[in-house]
N, C-alpha and C positions, 0 to 999 in steps of 0.2 A: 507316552502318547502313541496312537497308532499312527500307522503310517496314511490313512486318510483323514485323520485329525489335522495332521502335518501339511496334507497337501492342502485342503480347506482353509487352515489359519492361513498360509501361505497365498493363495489365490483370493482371499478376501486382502491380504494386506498388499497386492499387488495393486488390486483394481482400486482402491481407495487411495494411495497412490497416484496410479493415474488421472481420477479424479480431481487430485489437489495438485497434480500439472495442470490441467484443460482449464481450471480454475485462475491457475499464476496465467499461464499461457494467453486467458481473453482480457486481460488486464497488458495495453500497446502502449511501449513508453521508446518515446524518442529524443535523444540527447545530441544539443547542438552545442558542444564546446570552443569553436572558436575565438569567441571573443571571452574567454574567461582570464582572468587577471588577478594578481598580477604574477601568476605561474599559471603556466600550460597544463592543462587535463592528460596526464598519461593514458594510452592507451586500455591498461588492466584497469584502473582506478573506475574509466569509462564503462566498462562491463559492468566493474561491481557495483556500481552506483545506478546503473538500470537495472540489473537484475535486482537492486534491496530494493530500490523503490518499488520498482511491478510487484515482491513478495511486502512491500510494508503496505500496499491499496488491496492488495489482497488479503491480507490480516485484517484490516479495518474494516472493507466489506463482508468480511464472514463476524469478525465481533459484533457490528451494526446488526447485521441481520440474523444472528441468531441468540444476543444481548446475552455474549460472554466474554469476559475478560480477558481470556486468555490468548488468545492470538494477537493481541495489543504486545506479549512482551517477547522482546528481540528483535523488534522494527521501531520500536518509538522508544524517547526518551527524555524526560522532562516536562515543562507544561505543555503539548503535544499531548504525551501522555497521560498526564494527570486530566486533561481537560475532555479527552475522547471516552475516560473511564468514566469520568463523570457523566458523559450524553450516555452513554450505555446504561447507567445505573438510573437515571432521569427519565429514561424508555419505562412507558406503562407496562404492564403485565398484555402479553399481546401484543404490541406496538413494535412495528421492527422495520427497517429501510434497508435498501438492496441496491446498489448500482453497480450498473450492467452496461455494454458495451464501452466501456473504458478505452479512452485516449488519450494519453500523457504524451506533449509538445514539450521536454525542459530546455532550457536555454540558461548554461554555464554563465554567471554575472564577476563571481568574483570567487579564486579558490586562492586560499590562505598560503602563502610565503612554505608554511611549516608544514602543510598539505592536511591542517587535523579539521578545515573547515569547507564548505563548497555552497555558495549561494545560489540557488538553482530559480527558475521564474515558470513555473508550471502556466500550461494553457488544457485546460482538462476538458474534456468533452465526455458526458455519460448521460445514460439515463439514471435518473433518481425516480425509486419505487418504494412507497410506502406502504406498507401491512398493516392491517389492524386484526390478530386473532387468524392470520394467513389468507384474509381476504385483501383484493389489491385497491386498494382504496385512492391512488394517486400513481402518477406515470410520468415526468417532466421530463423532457431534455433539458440538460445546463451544458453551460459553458462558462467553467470558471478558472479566474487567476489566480494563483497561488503564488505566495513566496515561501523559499522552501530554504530552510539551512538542514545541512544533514552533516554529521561527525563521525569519523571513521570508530570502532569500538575493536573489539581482538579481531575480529574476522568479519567482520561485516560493516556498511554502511546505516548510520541510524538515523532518521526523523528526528531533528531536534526541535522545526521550528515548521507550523504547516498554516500558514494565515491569508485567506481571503481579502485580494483586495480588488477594488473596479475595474483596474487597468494597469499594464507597465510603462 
């Protein structure tokens, strides 16, 4: 390859890159571990569990909005997973949802003796945007609760359990 080949692949694989920071980056998660039980939130645990969360609402909003599969795998697992593939695969031809300013509130409830569990209680705030064919057909604020279990895997924290309920 020449040497402007080089530079070009190189500066496209940068900026797309930085793109899919700005992306993780507007996706705000804040984690309030003190009342977690019946073991204490370490420190590093605490990172990695915002940082997988912010990049698992980021996979889900780019699989939702552009109804592909693949960004669903390495943040989800289990019926979570099977059940998000599903609303993906359910999406019409055309039909695609987008949510945008993200704010994740979690509140540590109970993390496992053996450290392989963490029961987390989302308080989400986003716009939900619906498409139809790339036209914006719907625009809502929500504000919704989750209950959230997540399990550590080799390197990362996972989404095992993502379920909507009225209130905590």
């Amino acid at each position: 390859m020449s040497p402007r080949t080089l530079f070009v692949m190189f500066a496209l694989l940068l900026v797309s890159s930085l793109f899919a920071y700005a992306d993780d980056a507007a996706v705000q998660v804040q984690l309030d571990s003190k009342k977690a039980g019946p073991r204490s939130v370490e420190t590093l645990t605490e990172r990695g569990i915002v940082r997988d969360y912010r990049l698992a609402w980021t996979n889900m909003s780019r699989a939702l909005e552009f109804n592909n599969l693949d960004p669903l795998d390495g943040s989800f697992i289990g019926e979570v997973k099977q059940w998000l593939r599903q609303t993906i695969t359910n999406q019409h031809s055309g039909l695609s949802q987008r949510y945008v300013e993200q704010s994740h509130k979690l509140e540590a409830v109970f993390y496992a003796p053996e450290g392989d569990a963490i029961e987390l209680h989302d308080t989400a705030q986003y716009r939900l945007q619906l498409f139809d064919a790339g036209k914006l057909v719907a625009d809502e604020p929500m504000v919704v609760h989750y209950v959230v279990l997540m399990t550590p895997s080799a390197d990362r924290w996972m989404v095992r359990q993502l379920q909507a309920v009225p209130e905590f």
